[in-house]
N, C-alpha and C positions, 0 to 999 in steps of 0.2 A: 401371225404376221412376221416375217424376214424385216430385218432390220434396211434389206436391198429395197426393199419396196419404197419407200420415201426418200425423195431427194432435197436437200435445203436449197436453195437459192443460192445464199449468201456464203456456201460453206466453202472453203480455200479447198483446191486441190492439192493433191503433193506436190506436182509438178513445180507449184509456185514456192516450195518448202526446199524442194530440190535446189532448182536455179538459184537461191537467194543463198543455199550453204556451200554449192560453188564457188560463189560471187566471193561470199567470204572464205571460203579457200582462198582461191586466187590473190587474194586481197593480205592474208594472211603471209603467203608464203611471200609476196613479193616484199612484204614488210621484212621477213625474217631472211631476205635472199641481199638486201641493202644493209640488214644490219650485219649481217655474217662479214659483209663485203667492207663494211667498214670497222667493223672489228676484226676482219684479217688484215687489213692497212695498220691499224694502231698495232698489231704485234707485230708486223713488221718490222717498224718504225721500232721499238722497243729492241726487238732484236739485233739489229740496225746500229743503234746507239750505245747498246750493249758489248756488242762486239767493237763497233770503232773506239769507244772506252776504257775496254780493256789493252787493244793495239795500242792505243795512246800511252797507255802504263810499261805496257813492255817496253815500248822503243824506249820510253823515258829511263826506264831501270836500266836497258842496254848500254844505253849513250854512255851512262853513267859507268858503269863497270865498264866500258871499253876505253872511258877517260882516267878511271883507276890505273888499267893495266897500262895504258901509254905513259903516267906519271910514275908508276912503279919502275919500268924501265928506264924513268927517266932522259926516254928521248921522242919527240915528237913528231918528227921529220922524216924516218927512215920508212920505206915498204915493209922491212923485217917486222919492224917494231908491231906498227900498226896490222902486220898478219899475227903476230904473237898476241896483241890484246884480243884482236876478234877471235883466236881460236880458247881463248882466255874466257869469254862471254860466249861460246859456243857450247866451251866444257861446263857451266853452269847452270845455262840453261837445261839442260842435257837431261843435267842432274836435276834438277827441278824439275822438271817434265816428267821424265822417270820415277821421281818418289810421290808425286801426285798421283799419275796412275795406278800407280802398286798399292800405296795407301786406299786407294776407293776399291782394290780388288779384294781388300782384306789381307795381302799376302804378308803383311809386317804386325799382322794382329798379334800370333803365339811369340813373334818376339818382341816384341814389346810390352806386351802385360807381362810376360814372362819375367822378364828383365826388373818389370817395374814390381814383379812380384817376390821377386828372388834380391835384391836391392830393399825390400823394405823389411823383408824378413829377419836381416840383419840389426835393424832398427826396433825388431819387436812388435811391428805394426801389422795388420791385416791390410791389404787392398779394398779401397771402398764398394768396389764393384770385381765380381766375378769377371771372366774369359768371355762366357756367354753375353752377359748387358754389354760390353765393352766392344764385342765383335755385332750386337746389333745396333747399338748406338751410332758405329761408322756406316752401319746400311742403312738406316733410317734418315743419316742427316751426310751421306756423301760430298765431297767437293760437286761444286757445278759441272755438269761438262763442258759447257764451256770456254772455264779454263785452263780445263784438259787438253781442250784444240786449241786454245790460241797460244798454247805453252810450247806445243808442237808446232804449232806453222811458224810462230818465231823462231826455235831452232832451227827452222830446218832454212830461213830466209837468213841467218846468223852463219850456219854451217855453208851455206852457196856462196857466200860475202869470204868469209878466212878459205874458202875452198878457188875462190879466184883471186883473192889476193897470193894463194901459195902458187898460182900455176904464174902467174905477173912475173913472181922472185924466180923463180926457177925457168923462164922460157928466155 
């Protein structure tokens, strides 16, 4: 006797086993198509706040150094002055921007352990850590990026500002 030869009555077809693991697909993916959806809103929102954050800090560190450099001069009134301190806080940022990036490319690694190794030498002391731990250490725990970018866009929103105040003096 073929096992084909008796039919149950009561016995589920696939079809009904099909349709129902659709059903939960569908069911499935829509759940995971809402949550993607709102957990791409929440890192938005994170990114979002992260970056106006940091803009926040810059302008505040700017303001600051460019009220340095207008009291340094001791005048507060002139266009000169005030293009003197903006290109004041242009050249710093500059520099900041610039040793952050270099720092996360490794390019200040051989001198600086170097340094820190040839400096302690003089003292008798070994370096606690080799070239090697020291140059993986900065790839494993890099600055963010970004505050790579926002060090940059503020230069360069820094640099447009002393770049029209010097065209103001001169036109």
């Amino acid at each position: 006797m073929k096992k084909d030869d008796f039919k149950f009555i009561n016995e589920p077809t696939e079809e009904f086993f099909i349709e129902e693991k659709v059903v939960l697909d569908k069911v499935e993916k829509e759940v995971t198509k809402e949550a993607l959806e709102k957990e791409k809103r929440a890192k938005r929102k994170r990114i979002i706040k992260k970056y106006t954050t940091a803009f926040i800090v810059t302008f505040t560190i700017s303001a600051v150094l460019f009220v340095f450099g207008l009291s340094w001069q001791d005048d507060f009134s002139s266009l000169m002055a005030i293009g003197d301190a903006l290109w004041l806080v242009f050249a710093l940022w500059l520099t900041v921007a610039w040793v952050v990036l270099v720092y996360n490319q490794n390019l200040f690694s051989p001198l600086l352990h170097g340094t820190k190794t040839f400096l302690l030498m003089f003292v008798g002391k070994k370096p606690k850590e080799d070239y090697y731990t020291y140059m993986k250490k900065i790839e494993e725990n890099p600055i963010p990026k970004f505050i790579i970018i926002v060090s940059w866009i503020t230069t360069l929103f820094v640099f447009l500002l002393a770049l029209t105040t010097l065209i103001m003096i001169y036109a």
